[in-house]
C-alpha positions as CSV (number, residue, x, y, z in Angstrom):
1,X,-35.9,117.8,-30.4
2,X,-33.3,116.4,-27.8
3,X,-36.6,115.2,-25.6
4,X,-38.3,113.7,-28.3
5,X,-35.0,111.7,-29.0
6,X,-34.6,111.1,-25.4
7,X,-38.3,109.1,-25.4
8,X,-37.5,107.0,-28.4
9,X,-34.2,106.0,-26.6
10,X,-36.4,105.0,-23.6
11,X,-39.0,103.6,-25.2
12,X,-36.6,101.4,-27.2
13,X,-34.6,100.6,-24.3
14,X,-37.9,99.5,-22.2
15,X,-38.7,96.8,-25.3
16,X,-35.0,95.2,-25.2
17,X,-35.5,94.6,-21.6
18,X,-37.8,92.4,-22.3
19,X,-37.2,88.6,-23.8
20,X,-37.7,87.3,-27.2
21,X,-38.7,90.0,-30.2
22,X,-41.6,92.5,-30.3
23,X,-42.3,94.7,-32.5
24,X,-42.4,98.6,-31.4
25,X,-46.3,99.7,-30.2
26,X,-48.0,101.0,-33.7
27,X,-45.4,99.7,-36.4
28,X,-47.2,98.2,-39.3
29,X,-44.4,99.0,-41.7
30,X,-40.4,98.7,-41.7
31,X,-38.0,99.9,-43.9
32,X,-35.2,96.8,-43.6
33,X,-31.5,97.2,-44.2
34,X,-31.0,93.8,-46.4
35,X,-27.0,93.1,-46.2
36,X,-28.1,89.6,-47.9
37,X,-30.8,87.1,-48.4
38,X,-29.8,84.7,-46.0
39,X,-29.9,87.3,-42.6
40,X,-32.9,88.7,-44.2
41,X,-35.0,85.5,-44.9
42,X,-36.1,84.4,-41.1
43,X,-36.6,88.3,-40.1
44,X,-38.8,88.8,-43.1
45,X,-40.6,85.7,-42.4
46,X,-41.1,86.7,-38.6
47,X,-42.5,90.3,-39.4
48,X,-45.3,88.7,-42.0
49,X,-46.0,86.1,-39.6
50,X,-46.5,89.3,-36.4
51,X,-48.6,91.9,-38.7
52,X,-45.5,93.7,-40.1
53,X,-45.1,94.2,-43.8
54,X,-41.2,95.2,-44.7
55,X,-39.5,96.7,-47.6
56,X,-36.2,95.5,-48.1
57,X,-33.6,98.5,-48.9
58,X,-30.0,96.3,-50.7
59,X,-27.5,99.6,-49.7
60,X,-24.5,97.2,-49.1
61,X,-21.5,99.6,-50.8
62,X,-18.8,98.0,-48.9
63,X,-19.6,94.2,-50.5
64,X,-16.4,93.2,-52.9
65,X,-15.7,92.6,-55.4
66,X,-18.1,93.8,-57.9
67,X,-18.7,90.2,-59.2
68,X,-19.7,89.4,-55.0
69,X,-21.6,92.0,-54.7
70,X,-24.2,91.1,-57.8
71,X,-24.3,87.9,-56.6
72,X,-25.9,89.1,-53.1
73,X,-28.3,91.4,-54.8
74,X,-29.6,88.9,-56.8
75,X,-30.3,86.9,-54.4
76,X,-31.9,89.6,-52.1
77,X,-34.0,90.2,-54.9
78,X,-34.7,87.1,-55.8
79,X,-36.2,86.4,-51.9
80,X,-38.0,89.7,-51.9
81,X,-40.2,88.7,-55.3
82,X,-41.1,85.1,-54.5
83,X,-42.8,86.7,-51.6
84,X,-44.4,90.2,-53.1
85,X,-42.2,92.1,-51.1
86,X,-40.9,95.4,-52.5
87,X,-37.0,96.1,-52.6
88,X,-35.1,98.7,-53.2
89,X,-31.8,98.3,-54.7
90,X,-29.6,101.4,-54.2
91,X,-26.2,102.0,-56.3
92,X,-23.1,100.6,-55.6
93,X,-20.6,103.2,-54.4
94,X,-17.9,101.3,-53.3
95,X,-15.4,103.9,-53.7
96,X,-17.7,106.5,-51.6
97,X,-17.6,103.6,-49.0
98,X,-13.7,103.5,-49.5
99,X,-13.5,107.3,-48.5
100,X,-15.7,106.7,-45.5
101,X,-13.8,103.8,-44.0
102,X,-10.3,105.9,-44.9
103,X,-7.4,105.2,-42.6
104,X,-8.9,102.3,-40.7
105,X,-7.8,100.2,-43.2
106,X,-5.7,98.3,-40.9
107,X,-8.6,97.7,-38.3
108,X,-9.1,94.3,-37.5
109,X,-13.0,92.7,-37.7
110,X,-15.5,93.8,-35.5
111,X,-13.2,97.4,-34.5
112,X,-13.6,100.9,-35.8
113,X,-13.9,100.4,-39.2
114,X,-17.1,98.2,-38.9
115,X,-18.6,100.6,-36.9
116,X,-17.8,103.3,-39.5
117,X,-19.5,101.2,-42.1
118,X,-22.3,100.5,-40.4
119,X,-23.0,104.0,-39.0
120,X,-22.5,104.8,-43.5
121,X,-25.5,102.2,-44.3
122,X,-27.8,103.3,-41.5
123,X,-27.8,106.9,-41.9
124,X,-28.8,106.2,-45.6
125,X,-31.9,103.8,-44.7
126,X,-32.7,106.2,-42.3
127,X,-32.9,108.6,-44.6
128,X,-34.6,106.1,-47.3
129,X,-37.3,105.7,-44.9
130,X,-38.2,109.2,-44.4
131,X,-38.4,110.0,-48.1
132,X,-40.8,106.8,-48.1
133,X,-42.7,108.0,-45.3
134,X,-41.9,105.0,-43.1
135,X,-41.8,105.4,-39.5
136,X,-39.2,102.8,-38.3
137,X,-36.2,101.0,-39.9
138,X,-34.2,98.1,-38.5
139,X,-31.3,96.0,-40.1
140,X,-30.5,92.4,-41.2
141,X,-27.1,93.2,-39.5
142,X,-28.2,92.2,-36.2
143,X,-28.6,88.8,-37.3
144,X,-25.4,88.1,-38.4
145,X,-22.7,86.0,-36.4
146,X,-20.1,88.2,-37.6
147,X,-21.0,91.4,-36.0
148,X,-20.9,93.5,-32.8
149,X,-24.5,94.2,-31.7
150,X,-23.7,96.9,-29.7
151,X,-21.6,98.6,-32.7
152,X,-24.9,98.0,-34.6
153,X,-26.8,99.7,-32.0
154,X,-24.9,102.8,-31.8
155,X,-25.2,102.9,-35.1
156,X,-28.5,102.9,-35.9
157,X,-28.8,105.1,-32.4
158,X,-26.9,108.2,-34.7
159,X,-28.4,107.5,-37.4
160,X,-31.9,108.2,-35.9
161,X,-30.7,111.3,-34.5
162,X,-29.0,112.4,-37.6
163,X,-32.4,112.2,-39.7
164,X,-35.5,114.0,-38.1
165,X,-38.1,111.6,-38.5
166,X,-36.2,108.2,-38.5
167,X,-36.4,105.8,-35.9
168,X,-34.7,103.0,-35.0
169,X,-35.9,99.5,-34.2
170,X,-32.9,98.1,-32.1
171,X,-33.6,94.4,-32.2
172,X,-31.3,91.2,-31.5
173,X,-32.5,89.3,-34.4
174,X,-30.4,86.1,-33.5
175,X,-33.1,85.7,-30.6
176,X,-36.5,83.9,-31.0
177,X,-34.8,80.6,-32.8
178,X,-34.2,83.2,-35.8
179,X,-30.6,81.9,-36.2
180,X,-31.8,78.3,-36.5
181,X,-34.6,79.6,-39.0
182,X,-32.4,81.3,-41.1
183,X,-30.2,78.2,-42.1
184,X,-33.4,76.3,-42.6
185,X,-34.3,79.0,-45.1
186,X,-31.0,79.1,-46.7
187,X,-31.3,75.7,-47.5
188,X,-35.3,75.4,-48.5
189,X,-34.3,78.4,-51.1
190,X,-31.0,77.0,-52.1
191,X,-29.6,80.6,-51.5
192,X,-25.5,81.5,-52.0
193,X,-24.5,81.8,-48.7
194,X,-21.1,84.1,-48.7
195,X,-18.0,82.7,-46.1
196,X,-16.8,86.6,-45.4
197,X,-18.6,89.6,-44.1
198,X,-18.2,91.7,-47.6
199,X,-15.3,93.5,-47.9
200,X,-11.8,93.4,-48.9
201,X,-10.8,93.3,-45.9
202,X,-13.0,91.4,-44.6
203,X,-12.3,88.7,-47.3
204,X,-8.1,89.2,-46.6
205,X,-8.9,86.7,-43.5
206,X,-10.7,84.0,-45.9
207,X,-7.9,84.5,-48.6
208,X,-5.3,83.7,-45.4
């Protein structure tokens, strides 16, 4: 097992050498970590438009409040039906997520505790995509402004390892003029576009 994980590593690391985005030799289907439908709308669009056909997994149990979170969904789901794409909403749990984050509370963005909630959401798409028999899954995380891609890449690095089967499509999804895309999108769908990562504490540097 150790090898095999040791050739995904390399093969993956071989493809982010490269420039631009490309999708990993033989993938047809991805399972895609949705954190909204803004990060996801240029990345879905990108992976019709190369011969990729995605299914969006909502797992987002950190988003708050309750009231927030709905909102998000709705518009994740919203995306995924005006284009035939299947989505998969999975239950909120944000007192699970509260347990997993525990004692990083004070943590400021981008440290420990986004690392921990990342590494929480992956290992469940990984797993998510196994039961669904999909090969590879990758994450709308990557796209956002407000995260540390290599947090996001160790992440999705253990969470590979953690569940036989899974792997990981590590993938820069600012690159390729996605960014620019994205709020072209956000604008032709009239999408709510949220001013804070998700959570509480997250949100306590919008609040001030």
């Amino acid at each position: 097992m150790a090898r095999v994980v040791c050739e995904k590593v390399t093969n993956f690391a071989a493809m982010k050498a490269k420039t631009g985005i490309e999708v990993p030799a033989g993938v047809e289907r991805v399972l895609l970590h949705a954190c909204c439908a803004p990060c996801s709308s240029a990345i879905v669009e990108w992976m019709l438009a190369h011969g990729v056909r995605p299914t969006i997994y909502y797992f987002n149990p950190n988003i708050f409040p309750r009231e927030e979170y709905e909102i998000r969904k709705a518009e994740s789901k919203r995306h995924a039906e005006s284009l035939g794409i299947e989505w998969i909403d999975e239950d909120w749990n944000h007192e699970a997520w509260r347990c997993c984050v525990s004692g990083m509370e004070g943590e400021p963005e981008r440290g420990a505790r986004c690392e921990r909630c990342f590494a929480m959401r992956l290992e469940a798409t990984a797993q998510k995509a196994v039961e669904l028999g999909i090969d590879v899954f990758t994450t709308t995380l990557a796209s956002s402004r407000w995260k540390r891609l290599d947090q996001i890449e160790r992440a999705g690095r253990a969470a590979e390892i953690a569940v036989p089967g899974a792997r990981f499509w590590a993938q820069n999804w600012r690159k390729g003029g996605l960014q620019e895309r994205r709020n072209q999108l956000l604008k032709e769908y009239g999408f709510y576009n949220q001013l804070y990562c998700g959570c509480e504490f997250s949100r306590r540097n919008l609040d001030g």
